[in-house]
Structures are given as C-alpha cells and as structure tokens.
C-alpha positions as CSV (number, residue, x, y, z in Angstrom):
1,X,168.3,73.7,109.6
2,X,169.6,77.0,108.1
3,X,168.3,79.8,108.3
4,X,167.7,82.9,105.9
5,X,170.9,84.3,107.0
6,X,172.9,81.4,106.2
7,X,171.0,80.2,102.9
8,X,172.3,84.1,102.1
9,X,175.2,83.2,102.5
10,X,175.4,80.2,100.6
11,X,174.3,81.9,97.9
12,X,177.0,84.9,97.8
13,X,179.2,81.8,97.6
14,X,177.9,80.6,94.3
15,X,177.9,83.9,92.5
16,X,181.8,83.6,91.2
17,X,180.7,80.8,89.5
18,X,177.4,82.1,87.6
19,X,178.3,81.9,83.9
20,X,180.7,78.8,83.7
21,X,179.9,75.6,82.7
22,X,180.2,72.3,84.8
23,X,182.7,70.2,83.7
24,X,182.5,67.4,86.2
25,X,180.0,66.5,88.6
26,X,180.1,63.7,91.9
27,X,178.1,63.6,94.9
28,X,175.6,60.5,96.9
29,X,172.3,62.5,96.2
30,X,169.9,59.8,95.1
31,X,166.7,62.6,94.6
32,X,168.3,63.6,91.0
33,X,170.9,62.4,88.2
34,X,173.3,64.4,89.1
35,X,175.2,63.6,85.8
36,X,172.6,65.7,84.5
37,X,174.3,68.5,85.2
38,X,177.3,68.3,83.4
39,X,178.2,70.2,80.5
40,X,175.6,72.7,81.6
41,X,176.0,76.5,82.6
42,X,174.9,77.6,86.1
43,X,173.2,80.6,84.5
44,X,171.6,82.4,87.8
45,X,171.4,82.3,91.6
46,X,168.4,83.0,93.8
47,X,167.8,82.7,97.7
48,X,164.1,83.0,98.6
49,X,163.5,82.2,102.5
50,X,165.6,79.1,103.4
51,X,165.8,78.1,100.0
52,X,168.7,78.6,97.4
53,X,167.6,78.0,93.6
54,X,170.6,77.8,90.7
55,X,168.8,77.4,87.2
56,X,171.4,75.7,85.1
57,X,171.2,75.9,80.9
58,X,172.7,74.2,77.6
59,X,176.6,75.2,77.7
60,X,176.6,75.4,73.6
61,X,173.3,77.4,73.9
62,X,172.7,81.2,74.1
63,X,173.8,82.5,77.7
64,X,169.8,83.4,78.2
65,X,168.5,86.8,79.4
66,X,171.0,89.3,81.4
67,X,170.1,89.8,85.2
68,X,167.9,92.9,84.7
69,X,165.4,90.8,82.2
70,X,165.2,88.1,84.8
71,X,164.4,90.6,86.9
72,X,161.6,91.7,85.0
73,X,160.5,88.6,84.4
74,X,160.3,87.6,87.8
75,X,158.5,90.9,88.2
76,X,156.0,89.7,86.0
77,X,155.4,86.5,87.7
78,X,154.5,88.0,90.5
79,X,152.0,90.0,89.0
80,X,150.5,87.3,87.3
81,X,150.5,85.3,90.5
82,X,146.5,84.5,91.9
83,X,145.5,87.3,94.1
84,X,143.7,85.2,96.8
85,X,147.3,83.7,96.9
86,X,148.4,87.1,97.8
87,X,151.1,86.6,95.1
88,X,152.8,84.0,96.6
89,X,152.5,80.8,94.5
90,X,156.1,79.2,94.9
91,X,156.1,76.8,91.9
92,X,158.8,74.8,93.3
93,X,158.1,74.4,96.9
94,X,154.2,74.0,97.4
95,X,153.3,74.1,101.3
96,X,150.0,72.9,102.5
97,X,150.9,73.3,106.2
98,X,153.8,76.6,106.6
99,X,154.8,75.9,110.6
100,X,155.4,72.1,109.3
101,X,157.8,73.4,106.5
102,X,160.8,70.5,106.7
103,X,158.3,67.7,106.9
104,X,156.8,69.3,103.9
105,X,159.9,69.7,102.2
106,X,160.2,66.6,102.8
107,X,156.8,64.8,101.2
108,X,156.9,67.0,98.0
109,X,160.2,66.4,96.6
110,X,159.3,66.5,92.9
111,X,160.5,63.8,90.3
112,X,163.8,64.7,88.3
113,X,161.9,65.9,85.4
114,X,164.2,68.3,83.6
115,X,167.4,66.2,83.7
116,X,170.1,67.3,80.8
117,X,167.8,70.3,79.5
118,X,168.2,72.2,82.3
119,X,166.0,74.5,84.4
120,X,166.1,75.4,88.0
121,X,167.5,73.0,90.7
122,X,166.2,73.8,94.1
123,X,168.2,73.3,97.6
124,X,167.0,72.9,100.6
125,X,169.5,72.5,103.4
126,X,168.8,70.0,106.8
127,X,170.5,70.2,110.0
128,X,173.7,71.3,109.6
129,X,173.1,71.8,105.8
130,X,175.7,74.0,103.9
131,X,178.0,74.7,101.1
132,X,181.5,74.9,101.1
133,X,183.4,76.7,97.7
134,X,186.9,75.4,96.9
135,X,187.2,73.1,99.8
136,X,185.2,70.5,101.4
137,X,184.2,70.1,105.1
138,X,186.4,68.0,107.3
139,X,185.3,66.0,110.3
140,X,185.5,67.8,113.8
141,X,185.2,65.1,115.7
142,X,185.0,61.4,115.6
143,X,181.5,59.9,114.8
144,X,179.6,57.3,117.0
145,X,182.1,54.6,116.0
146,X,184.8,56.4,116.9
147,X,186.1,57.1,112.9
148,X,187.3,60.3,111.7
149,X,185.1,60.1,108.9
150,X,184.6,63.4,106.7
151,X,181.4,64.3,105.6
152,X,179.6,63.4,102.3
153,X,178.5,65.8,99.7
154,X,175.4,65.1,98.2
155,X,176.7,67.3,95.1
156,X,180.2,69.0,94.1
157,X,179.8,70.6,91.1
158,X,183.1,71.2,89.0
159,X,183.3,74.0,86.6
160,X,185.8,75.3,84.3
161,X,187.9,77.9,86.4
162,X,189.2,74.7,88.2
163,X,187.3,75.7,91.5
164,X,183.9,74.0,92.6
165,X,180.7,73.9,95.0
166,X,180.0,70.8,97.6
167,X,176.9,71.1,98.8
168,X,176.2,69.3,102.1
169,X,172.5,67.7,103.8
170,X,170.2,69.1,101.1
171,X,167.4,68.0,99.3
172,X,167.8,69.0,95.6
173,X,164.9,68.8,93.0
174,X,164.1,69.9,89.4
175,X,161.6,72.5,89.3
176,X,160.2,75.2,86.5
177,X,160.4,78.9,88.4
178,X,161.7,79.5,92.2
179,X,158.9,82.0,92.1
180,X,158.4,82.9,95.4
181,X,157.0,86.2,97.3
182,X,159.9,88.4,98.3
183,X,157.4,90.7,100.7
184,X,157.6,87.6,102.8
185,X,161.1,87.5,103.4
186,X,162.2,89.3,106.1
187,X,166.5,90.0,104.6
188,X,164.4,91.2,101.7
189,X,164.0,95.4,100.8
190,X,160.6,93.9,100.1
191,X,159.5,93.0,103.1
192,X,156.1,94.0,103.8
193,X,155.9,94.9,107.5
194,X,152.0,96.0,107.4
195,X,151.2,92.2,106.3
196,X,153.7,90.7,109.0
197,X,152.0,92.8,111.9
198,X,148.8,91.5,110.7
199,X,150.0,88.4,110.7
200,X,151.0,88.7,114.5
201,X,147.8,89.9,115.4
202,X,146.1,87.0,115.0
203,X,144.7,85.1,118.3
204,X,147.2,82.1,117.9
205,X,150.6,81.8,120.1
206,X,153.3,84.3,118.9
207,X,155.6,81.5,118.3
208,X,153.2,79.1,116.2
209,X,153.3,82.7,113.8
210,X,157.3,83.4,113.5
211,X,157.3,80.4,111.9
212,X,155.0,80.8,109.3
213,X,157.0,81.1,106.5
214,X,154.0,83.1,104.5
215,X,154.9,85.8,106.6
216,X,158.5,85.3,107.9
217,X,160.2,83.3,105.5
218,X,163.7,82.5,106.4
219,X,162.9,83.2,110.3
220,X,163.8,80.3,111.6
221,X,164.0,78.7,115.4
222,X,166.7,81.1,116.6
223,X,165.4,83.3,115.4
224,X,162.6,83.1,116.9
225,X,163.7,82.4,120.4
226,X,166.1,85.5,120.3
227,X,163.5,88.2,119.0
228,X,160.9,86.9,121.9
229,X,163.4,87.4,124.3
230,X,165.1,90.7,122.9
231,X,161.3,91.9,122.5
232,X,160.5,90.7,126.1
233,X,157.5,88.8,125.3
234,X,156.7,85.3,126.3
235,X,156.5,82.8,123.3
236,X,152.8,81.6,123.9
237,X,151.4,84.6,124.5
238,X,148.3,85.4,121.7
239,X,149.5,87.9,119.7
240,X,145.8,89.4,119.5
241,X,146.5,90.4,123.5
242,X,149.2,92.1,122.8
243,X,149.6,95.6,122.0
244,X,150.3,97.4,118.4
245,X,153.5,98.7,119.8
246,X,154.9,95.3,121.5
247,X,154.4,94.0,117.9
248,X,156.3,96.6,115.7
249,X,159.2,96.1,118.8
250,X,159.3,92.6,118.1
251,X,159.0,93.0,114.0
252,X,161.9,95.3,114.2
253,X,164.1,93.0,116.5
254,X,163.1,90.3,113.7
255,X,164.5,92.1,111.1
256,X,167.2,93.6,112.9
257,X,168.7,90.2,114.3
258,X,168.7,88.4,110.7
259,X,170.8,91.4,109.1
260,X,173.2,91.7,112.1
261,X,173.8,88.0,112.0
262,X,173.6,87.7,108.3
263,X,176.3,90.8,108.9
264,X,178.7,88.8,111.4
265,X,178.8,85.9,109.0
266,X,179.9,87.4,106.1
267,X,182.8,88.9,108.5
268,X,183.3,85.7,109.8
269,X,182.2,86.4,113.1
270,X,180.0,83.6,115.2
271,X,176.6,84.3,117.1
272,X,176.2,84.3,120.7
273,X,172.6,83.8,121.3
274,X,171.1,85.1,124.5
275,X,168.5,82.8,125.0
276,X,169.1,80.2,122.4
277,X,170.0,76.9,124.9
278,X,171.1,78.8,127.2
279,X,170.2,78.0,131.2
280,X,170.3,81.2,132.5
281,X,169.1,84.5,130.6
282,X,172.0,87.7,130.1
283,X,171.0,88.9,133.9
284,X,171.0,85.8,135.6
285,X,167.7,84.2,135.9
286,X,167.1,80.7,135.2
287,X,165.5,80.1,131.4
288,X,162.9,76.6,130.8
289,X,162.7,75.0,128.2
290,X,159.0,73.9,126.1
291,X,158.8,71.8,123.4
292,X,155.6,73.6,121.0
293,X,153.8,73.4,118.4
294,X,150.4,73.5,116.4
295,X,148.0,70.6,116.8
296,X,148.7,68.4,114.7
297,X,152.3,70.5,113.5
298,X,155.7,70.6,113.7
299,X,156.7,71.1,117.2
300,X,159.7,73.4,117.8
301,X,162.2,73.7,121.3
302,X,161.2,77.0,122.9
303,X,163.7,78.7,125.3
304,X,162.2,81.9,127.3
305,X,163.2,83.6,130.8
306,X,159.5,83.8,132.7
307,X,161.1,86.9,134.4
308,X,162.1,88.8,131.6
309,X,159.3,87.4,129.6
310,X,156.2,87.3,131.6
311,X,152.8,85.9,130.8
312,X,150.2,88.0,128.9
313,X,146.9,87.7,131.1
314,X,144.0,87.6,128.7
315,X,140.2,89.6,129.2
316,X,139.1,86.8,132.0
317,X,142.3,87.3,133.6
318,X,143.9,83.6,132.6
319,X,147.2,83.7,131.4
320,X,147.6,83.0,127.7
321,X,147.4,79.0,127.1
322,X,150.2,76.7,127.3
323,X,149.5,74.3,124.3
C-alpha cells in the first residue's frame, strides 16, 4: 500500500481544488453514496500517516473557519485528547492491533453516516492505491485475460473549474474529526524522536516496531527494509540489545529516507531501493528473504543482507530469535 510519502503526495494534488464545489460525482465505491457528495465544497485537506482526510461542506453555506482556526482547533483536540492515550485518539480510524493496520482498516470501515451534510471523508489507499488529478490512469499492460482494460476509480470527483480527482483502490468512509497525533508521523515537524527511540527500545524485533504506526506512522514496508539495511542492523534483532547510538542512526535514516523519497516524487524522480526485492545487496552479497510478523499479526516480506546486517547476539550469547 502507500506509504506516508505518497499519501503526501496525494494530498498536494487535491489542494487546487480546496474551496470549489463538486458538481458531478461517479465512481464503483460501494462503502458510501457517493452522490452525497455533490453540490458540496471540499473545504480542507489533511494527510495523517497513510491516511488522506478531505472534509467536504454545504456549497450555499458559509465557507467555515479559514486554515489558521482549523489549526487551532485541531490544536485543541489534541489537548483535549486522554493522556493515557498519549494524545493520540484518531476518531476516524480506531486501531486495536497497530502492526495489523490494513486488516484493521479493513474491519472498521464505519457506516455512511453523514451523507449530504457533509463532514470528513477518510481515504485509505490499498495496493497500488492513488490519485490521479485531471487525468485518469491507463492500463500498462494487459490483465489476466489478456484485455487492455483501464482501471476503475472508486471516486472522481468533478468540480467547477472543469478539472477533477479519481481516486483509485481506497476505502472511503464518513467520519467526524481526522484527529490524529502528528508527533507520530515521521514527514511531520512534529515528530517526537524521544518517544520513537523509546519505542525501539523495547525487547521485541526491530521490525515488528517500524511498523507500529503509534510511533511511525506512515513508515511503511520499504521503508522499513531500507532504513534496516542503510542502518546496518538485522531486522529481528531486539531493539533492547541494541545500542542508544545504533537507534538514533536508524531513527535518522527513517526520517531521512521518507523526505528524500517524498523529495524525488514531487520532482518526478522514481526510487531505487537497495534492499527492497532485490537479490543481491549494493556490494554484491546475496540478500534472503523472511516472511515476519507478530503472533497472531500481520506478517510483512523482510529483505536483509546477513553480511551487511549481522545478528545481534543477546546476554547468553544466542542470536536474537527468528520468529
């Protein structure tokens, strides 16, 4: 699926068109009525992690606050949020299990509750998810059956400049706030780095916690594979065995990789993983491939180089576990 840098993207795409007013709406999205949305204004555009949230109001009604007093009342929802929470109560999304976040996605999908009134709509994009502004996507190649059959869009929203969104393999639904916490997400000036490396430290495989979208939201899985290998640390390996300075490397890699590719993509430039399904490593070794995951969790492909990414022996002198 997309991740943070992408979902940025997709949003910088939909800011020409905050302040008009849909005038015609299609797409094969079953979750919502998307006829709904017509005659409303798209009246704000948020990205939070790998989410992107529009909130959409009554075209003949006021144009609602300006951006600074949405900021400040965002501000204040996050003040108000529960403490034991650690501010992070996302009203649209609730997670019960972080690593297992597209299966989640998945199971809390909430009913289509604010139909013509408006409100927020929430987007969250599968595999090979996107947007497309002015144009829609076009078939590469030709599909099991041979047919040269262009995508569908579950939405295209029309508004009144004459230009238009098609949004592509999301899941869309109503929701009151995209409250979210914005120290969590690692493209954000917010980012909290002292709660991330305590995060890392904990005694569970460093790859089970890049995922944890409490701490990393937007990090995704190539992410992750390319920070472990540009920090030179070996995906299973406990975080609590590793040292305070291997830990700030790889949180800096982390951030540094998500704004360099969010960088290349809005310049149009493609990224060249150096791990990421690749069979040998940038200085020749052979990489393997693991398939992990949290008991009971999501499981995620892993690539690593065992050379350049050795195995962290722990206090009896076993290397860490291989779950």
């Amino acid at each position: 699926m997309p991740e943070g840098p992408s979902v940025r993207k997709f949003q910088l795409l939909t800011t020409p068109f905050v302040g008009q007013v849909v005038v015609k709406v299609e797409g094969s999205s079953q979750k919502i009525s998307v006829n709904d949305l017509n005659s409303l204004r798209l009246q704000d555009s948020q990205v939070h992690g790998k989410n992107l949230y529009l909130a959409f109001v009554a075209a003949e009604g006021p144009l609602g606050p300006t951006a600074e007093e949405m900021m400040l009342q965002r501000e204040a929802a996050r003040g108000a949020s529960s403490p034991a929470q650690g501010g992070q109560e996302q009203v649209c999304a609730p997670q019960t299990h972080p690593q297992e976040e597209e299966l989640q996605h998945a199971r809390s999908e909430a009913p289509d509750t604010a139909g013509g009134l408006g409100g927020w709509l929430r987007f969250h994009f599968g595999l090979f998810g996107s947007i497309r502004a002015n144009e829609f996507s076009r078939a590469n190649k030709a599909n099991k059956r041979g047919d040269w059959k262009d995508p569908t869009p579950r939405l295209v929203l029309h508004f009144e400049s004459g230009g238009f969104l098609a949004f592509y393999n999301c899941r869309m639904h109503w929701c009151s706030s995209p409250r979210a916490d914005p120290a969590s997400d690692i493209l954000s000036v917010e980012f909290h780095r002292g709660r991330a490396l305590d995060a890392l430290r904990a005694p569970d495989p460093i790859c089970y916690t890049l995922l944890d979208q409490r701490y990393f939201s937007g990090l995704g899985n190539i992410i992750k594979n390319e920070i472990l290998y540009l920090a030179k640390i070996h995906p299973l390996t406990q975080g609590s065995l590793l040292a305070l300075s291997d830990l700030e490397r790889l949180l800096d890699c982390a951030v540094q990789f998500s704004s360099e590719w969010l960088h290349n993509k809005l310049h149009g430039k493609g990224l060249h993983p150096q791990i990421y399904q690749k069979e040998q490593c940038p200085l020749g070794h052979a990489v393997v491939k693991g398939t992990f995951g949290p008991s009971g969790g999501f499981k995620r492909l892993t690539w690593w180089c065992p050379q350049c990414q050795p195995a962290v022996l722990s206090g009896d002198g076993d290397p860490s576990p291989v779950t």
